[in-house]
C-alpha positions as CSV (number, residue, x, y, z in Angstrom):
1,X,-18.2,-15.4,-5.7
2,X,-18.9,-14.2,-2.5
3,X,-20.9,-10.8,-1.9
4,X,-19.1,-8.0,-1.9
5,X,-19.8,-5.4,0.9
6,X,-21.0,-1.9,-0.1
7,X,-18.6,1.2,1.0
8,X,-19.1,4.3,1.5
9,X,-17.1,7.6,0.0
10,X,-16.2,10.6,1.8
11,X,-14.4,13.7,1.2
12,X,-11.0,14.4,3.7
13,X,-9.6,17.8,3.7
14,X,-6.0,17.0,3.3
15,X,-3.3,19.9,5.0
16,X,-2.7,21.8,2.0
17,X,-6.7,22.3,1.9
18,X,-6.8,19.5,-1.4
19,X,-9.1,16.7,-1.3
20,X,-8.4,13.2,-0.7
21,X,-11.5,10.5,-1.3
22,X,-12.1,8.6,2.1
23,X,-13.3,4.8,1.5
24,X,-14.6,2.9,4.6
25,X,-16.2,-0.6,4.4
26,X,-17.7,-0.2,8.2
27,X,-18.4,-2.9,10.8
28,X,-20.4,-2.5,14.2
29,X,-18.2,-1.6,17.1
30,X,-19.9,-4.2,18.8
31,X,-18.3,-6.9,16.0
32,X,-15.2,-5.6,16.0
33,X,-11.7,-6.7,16.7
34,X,-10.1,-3.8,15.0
35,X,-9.5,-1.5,12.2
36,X,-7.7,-2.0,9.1
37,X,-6.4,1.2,7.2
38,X,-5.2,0.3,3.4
39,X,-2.9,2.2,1.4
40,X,-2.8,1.4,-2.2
41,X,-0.6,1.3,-5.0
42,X,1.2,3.3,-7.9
43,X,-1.2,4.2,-10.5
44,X,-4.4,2.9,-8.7
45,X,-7.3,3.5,-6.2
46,X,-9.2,2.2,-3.2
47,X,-12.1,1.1,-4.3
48,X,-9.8,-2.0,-5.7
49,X,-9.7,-3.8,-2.7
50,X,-12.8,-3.9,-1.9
51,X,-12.4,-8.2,-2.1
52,X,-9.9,-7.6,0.5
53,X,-12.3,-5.6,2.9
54,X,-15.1,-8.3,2.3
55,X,-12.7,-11.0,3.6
56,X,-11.4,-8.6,6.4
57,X,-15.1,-7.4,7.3
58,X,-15.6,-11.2,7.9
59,X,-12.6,-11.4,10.1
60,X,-14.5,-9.0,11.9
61,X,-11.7,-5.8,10.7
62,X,-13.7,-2.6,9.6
63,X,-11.6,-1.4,6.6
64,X,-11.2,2.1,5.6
65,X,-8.9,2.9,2.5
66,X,-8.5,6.1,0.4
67,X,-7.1,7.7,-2.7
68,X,-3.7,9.2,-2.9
69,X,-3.2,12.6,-3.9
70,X,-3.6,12.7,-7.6
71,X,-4.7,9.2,-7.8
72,X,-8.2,8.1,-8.0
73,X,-11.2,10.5,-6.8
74,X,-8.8,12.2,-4.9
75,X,-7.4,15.8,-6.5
76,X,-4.3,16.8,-7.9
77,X,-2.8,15.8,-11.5
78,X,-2.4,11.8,-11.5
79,X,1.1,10.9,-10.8
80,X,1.8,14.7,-9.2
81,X,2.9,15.0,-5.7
82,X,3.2,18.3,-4.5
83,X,6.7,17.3,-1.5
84,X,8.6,14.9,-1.2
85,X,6.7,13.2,2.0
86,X,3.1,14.2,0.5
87,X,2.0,10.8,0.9
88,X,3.6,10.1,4.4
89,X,2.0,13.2,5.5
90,X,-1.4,12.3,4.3
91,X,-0.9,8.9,5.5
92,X,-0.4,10.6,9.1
93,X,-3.5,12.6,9.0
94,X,-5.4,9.7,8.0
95,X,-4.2,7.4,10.9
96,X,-4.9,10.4,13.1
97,X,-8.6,10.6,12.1
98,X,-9.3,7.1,12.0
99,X,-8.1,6.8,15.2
100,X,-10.5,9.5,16.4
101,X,-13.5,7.5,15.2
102,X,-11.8,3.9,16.9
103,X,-12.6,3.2,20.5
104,X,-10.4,3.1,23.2
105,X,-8.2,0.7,23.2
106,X,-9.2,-0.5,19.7
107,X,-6.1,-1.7,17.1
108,X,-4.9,-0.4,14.5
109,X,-3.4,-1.8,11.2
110,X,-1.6,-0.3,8.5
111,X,-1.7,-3.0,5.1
112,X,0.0,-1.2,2.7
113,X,0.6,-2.8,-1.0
114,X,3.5,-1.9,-3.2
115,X,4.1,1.8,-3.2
116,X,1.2,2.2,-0.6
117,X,3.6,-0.4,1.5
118,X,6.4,1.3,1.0
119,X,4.5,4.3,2.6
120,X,3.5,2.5,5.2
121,X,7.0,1.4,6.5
122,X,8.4,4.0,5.6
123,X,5.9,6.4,8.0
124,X,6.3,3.4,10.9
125,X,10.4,3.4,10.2
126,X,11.0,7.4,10.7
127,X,8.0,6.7,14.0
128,X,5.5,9.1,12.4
129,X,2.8,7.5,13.9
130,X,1.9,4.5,16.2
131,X,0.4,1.5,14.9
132,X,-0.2,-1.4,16.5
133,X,0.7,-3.4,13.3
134,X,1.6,-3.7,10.0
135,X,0.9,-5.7,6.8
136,X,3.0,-5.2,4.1
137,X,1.9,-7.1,0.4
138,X,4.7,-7.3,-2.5
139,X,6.3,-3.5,-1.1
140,X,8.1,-0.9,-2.9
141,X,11.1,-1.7,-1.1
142,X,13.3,-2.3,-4.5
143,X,13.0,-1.3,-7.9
144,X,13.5,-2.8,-11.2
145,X,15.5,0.3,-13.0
146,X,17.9,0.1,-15.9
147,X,20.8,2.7,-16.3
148,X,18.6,5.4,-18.4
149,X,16.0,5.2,-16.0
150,X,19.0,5.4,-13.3
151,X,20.4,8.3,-14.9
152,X,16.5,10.3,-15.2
153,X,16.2,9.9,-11.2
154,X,19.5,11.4,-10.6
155,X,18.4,14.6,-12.8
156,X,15.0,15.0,-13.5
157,X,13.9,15.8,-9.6
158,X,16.2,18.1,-9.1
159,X,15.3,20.1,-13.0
160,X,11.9,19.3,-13.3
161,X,10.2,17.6,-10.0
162,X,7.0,17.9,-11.4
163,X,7.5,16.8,-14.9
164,X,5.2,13.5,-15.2
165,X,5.8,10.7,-17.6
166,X,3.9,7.3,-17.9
167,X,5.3,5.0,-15.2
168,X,6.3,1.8,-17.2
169,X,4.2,-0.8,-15.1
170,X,3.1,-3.3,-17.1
171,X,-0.9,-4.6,-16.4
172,X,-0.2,-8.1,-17.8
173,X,2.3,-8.6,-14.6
174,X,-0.2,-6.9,-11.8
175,X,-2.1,-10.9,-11.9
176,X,-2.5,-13.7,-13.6
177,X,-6.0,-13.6,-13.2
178,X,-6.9,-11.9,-16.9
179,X,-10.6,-10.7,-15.3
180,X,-8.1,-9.1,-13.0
181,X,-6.0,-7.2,-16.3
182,X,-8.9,-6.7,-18.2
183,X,-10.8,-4.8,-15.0
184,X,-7.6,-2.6,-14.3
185,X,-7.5,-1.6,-18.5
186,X,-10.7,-0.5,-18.6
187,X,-10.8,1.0,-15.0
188,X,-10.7,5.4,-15.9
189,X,-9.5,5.7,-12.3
190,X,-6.4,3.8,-12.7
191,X,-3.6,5.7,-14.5
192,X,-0.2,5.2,-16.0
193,X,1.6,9.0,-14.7
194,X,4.2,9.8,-12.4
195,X,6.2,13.0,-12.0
196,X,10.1,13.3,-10.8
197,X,9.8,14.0,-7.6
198,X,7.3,10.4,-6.9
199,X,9.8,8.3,-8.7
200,X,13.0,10.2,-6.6
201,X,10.8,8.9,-3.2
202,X,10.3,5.6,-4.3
203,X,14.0,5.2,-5.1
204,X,15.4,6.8,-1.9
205,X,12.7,5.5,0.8
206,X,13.0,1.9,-0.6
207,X,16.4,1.5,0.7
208,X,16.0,3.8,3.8
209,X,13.2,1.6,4.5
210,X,15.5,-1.5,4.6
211,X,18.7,0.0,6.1
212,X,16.2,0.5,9.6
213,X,15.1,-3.6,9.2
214,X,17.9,-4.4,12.2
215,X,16.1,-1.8,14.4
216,X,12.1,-2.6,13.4
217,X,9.7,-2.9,16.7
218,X,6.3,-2.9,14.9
219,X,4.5,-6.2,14.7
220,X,4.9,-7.2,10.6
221,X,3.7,-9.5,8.2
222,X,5.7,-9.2,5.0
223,X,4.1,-11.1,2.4
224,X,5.4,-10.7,-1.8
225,X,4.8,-12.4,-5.4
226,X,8.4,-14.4,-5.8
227,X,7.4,-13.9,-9.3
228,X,6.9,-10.4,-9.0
229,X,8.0,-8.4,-12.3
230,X,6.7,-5.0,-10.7
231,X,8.3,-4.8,-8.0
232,X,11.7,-6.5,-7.2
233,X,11.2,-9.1,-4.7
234,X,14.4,-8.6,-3.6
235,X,13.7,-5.7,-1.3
236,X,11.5,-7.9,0.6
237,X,13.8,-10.5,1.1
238,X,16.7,-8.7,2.2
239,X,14.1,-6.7,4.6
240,X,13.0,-10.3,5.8
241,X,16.6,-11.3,6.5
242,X,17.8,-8.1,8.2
243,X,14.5,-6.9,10.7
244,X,14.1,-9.4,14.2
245,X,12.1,-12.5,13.5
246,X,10.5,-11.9,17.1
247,X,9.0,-9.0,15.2
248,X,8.7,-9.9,11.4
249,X,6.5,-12.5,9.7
250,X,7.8,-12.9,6.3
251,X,6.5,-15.5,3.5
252,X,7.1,-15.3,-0.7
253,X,4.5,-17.2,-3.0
254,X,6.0,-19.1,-5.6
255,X,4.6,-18.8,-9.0
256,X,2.6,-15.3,-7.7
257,X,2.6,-11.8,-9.5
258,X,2.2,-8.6,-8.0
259,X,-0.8,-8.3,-6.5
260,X,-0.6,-11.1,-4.2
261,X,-4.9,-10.7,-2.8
262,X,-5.9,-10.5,-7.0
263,X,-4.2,-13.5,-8.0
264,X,-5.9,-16.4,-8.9
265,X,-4.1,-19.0,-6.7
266,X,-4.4,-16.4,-3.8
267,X,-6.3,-18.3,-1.3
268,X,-2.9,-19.3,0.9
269,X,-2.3,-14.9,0.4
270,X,-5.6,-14.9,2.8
271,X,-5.1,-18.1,4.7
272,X,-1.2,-16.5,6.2
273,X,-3.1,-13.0,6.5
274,X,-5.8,-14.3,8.7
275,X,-3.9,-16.5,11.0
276,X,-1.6,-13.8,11.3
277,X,-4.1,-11.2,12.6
278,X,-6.1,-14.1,14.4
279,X,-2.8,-14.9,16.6
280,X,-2.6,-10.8,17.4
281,X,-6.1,-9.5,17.7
């Protein structure tokens, strides 16, 4: 395996004054082509993709990532959110200060896996922010939700928003690289919480998301698991279908789970990702 590069931690004071844990896995500005800003998953943290960085670094992308409110090192009870756009907000501040450290001129890309990709659109669908792309891996654009689970979301968030049960992901789909399970097990940052009002966001900003496909302007790459059982793949293809193919790269992986850069056959994930960015940047 290929040497992983070191990164560095850093507190960011979010606007409510609560922490958020800053990851960055630097380049030179001198080596650079850009900066890549990742936003994680449900349940997980930054310091996760730090395989990811070390390809990106090589691409010549400085990587920063961080921790979502109450996920990770970041504060806040795991799973909690504390409004219904917390993360969108955070997202925002984050691109704002990252961009303050860029130089002129100097791109910016949003990757964004599952929820943290459905964060990600969603911020670049309501034009939060500018970006100058976006990378989206196996999105929270659909979810997998019987009718009890159906009937919680249409009460719970309006009773009891903060009320936090486990989250019902199952590890043995995330990969089916089993180094890949047994690391997320054991891993005390990664957790199995989220409260009402998280779950309520994920189910209405899904569909929002792909309702504005036939109007998206933001350079994409949309890549998903077609064996995802996380995450519904469907969201993604319907996205694919509906948003201008001048705009939107779109490709499924047969035979891949969830996390699309973990799995073991992940190697064309990469291959699509850097000729994407190569033909941009």
């Amino acid at each position: 395996m290929q040497d992983l590069p070191e990164s560095t931690l850093s507190p960011f004071t979010a606007g409510d004054g609560e922490n958020l844990a800053v990851r960055d896995w630097p380049l030179p500005t001198r080596e650079r082509r850009g900066t890549v800003l990742v936003v994680h998953g449900l349940g997980e943290h930054s310091a996760r993709y730090r395989v990811l960085a070390a390809r990106l670094n090589g691409w010549g992308f400085a990587v920063r990532s961080y921790d979502h409110y109450g996920h990770g090192e970041s504060g806040g009870p795991r799973g909690g959110l504390t409004s219904d756009l917390r993360l969108e907000d955070d997202l925002a501040d984050l691109v704002d200060a990252t961009r303050a450290r860029m130089r002129p001129g100097e791109p910016l890309v949003l990757l964004g896996h599952s929820m943290g990709g459905l964060v990600a659109a969603h911020l670049v669908a309501r034009g939060v922010r500018p970006v100058e792309a976006l990378v989206l891996s196996s999105p929270a654009l659909a979810a997998f939700l019987n009718p009890v689970q159906k009937l919680l979301l249409a009460t719970l968030p309006r009773l009891v928003p903060n009320l936090r049960v486990g989250n019902g992901l199952s590890a043995d789909f995330l990969s089916h690289d089993a180094d890949v399970v047994a690391a997320y097990r054991a891993d005390r940052r990664c957790h199995d919480r989220i409260c009402a009002r998280l779950a309520r966001y994920i189910a209405d900003a899904g569909p929002a998301t792909v309702a504005h496909a036939p109007q998206w302007s933001v350079p994409t790459l949309l890549l998903w698991g077609e064996d995802d059982r996380i995450v519904d793949p469907a969201g993604s293809q319907v996205f694919a279908a509906a948003a201008p193919q001048d705009v939107l790269a779109a490709q499924g992986f047969a035979g891949l789970y969830h996390e699309i850069f973990n799995e073991r056959e992940a190697q064309p994930v990469f291959t699509a990702l850097e000729q994407w960015l190569g033909e941009r940047f």
